[in-house]
N, C-alpha and C positions, 0 to 999 in steps of 0.2 A: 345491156350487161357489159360488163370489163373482165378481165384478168386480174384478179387481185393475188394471187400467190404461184408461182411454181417451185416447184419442190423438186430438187434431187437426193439420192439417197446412196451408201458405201456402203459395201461388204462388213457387217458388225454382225459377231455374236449374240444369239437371243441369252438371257440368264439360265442360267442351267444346263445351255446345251453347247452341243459343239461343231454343229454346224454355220455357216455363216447367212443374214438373210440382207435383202436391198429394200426391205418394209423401214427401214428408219431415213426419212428423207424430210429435211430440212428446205427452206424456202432461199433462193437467190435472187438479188437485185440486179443484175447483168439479164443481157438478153442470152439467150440458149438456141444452138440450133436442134431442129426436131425433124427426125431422119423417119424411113417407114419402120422402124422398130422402136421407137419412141424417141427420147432426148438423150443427148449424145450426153455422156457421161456420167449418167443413171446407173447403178447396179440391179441388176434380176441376175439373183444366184441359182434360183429355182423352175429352170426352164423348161419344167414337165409341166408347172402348172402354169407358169405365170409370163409373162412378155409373148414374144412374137407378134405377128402384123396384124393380129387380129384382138391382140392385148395388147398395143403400145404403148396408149396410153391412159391412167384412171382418172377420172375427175370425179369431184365430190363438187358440191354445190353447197354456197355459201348459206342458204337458207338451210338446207338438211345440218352442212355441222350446226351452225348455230339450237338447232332441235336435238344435237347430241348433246352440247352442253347443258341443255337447260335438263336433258334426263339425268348425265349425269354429275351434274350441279357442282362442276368444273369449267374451266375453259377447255377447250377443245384445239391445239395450234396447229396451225396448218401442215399438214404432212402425218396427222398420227395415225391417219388407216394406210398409212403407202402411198395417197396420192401423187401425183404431180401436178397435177391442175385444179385452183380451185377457183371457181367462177362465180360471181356476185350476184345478186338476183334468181340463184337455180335452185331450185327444188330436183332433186331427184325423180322422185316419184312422175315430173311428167316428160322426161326421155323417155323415147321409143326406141330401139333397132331400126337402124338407116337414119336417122336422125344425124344431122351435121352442124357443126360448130365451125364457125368463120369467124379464125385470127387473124385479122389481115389479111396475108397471101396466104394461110395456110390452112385448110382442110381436114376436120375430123370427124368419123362418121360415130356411131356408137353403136357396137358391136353385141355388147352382152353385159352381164350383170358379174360386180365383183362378189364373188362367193367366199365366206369371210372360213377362217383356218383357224387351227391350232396355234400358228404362228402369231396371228393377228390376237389371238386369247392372251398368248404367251407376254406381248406387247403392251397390252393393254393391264394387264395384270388380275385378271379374271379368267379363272378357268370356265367359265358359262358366257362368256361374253359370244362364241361362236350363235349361242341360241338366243341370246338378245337382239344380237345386229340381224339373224334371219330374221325374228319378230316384228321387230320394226319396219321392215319393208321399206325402205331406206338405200339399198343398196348403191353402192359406188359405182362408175359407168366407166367401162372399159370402150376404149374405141380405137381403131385402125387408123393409119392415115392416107388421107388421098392423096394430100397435094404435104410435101416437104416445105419448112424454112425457117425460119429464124422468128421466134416469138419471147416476148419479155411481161414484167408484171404491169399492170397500167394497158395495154392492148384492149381495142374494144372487142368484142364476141358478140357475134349474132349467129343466133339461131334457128336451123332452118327443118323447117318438118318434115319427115318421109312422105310421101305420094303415095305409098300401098298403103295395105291394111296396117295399123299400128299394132305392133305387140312391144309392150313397156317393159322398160328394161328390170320392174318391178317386179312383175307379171315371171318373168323368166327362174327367179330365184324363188317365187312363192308356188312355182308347180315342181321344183325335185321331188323328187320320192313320191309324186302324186299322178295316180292313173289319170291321164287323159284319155277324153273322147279324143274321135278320129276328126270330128271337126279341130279341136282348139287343135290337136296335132297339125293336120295339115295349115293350119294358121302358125302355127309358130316356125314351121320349116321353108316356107314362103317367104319371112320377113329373112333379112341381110345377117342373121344371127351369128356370131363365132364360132369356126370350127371345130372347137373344143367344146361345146354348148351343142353342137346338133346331135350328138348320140344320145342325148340324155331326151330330146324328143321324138325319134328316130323309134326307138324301144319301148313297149307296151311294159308300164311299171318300174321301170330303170330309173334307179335314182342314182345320183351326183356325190358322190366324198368331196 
């Protein structure tokens, strides 16, 4: 697998609104450095939901968009779910939590599953898009970083499996709002998941906005 795209994104206005978001992020040819809060000169306006060490960074994988274009029978460019990274040969669906990605010298675990918003609807230009992107199962892979440095498009990427029990970073976004047993419970708070993600398994029937 390679790096084929990183995406940065600027403080813009959604249509209609008047708040500012960092979901519109564009792809750069230069190398980037990438700090434990993601890539230096990324905007996250909205740091209730989104950034921090355990959101750094989101990658989409090139096999999953390419499955978005073909549903919704456009091209898909890199950067329109927010990503910053998007990685060639990846399927979404089989990231795990603790799962890692080696850019070079640099180190990415995968943390939890991006839970798609209003904003992302707003972006997209579909008010139901929030309950399609759940449907799909699909979801975008947020991950922490371990190891800092400097990464560029063309990089090779290998990736490396978790050692514990795998819980998919699929998996995480298709149990909101759904009573878990006390088994899959204890399995999902076991695996490296994001701290913003464990209340949601943490609570019997607690579901995720």
């Amino acid at each position: 697998m390679k790096l084929l795209k990183v995406c940065l994104g600027r403080p813009e206005k959604l249509p209609g609104k008047s708040f500012k978001t960092g979901i519109y992020k564009t792809p750069v040819s230069s190398a980037v450095m990438l700090d434990h809060l993601g890539l230096v000169g990324d905007a996250v306006c909205n740091t209730k939901h989104h950034g921090g060490e355990d959101q750094a960074i989101l990658i989409e994988g090139a096999i999953t968009l390419d499955w978005w274009a073909a549903q919704l029978g456009r091209p898909v460019d890199p950067g329109t779910f927010g990503e910053n990274l998007v990685v060639e040969g990846l399927d979404n669906r089989d990231i795990a939590a603790g799962d890692r990605f080696h850019i070079g010298g640099v180190v990415l675990e995968a943390s939890c599953a991006r839970s798609p918003c209003n904003t992302l609807a707003v972006k997209m230009g579909d008010p139901m898009f929030v309950k399609a992107y759940t449907k799909a199962a699909r979801p975008g892979i947020y991950c922490r970083v371990i190891t800092p440095g400097m990464i560029e498009p063309g990089d090779a990427v290998r990736h490396e499996l978790y050692s514990g029990e795998r819980v998919m970073i699929c998996e995480m976004l298709a149990a909101v709002g759904r009573r878990l047993s006390d088994q899959e419970r204890t399995r999902f708070l076991a695996a490296p998941i994001g701290n913003r993600w464990r209340p949601t398994f943490e609570k019997i029937g607690n579901s995720r906005q």
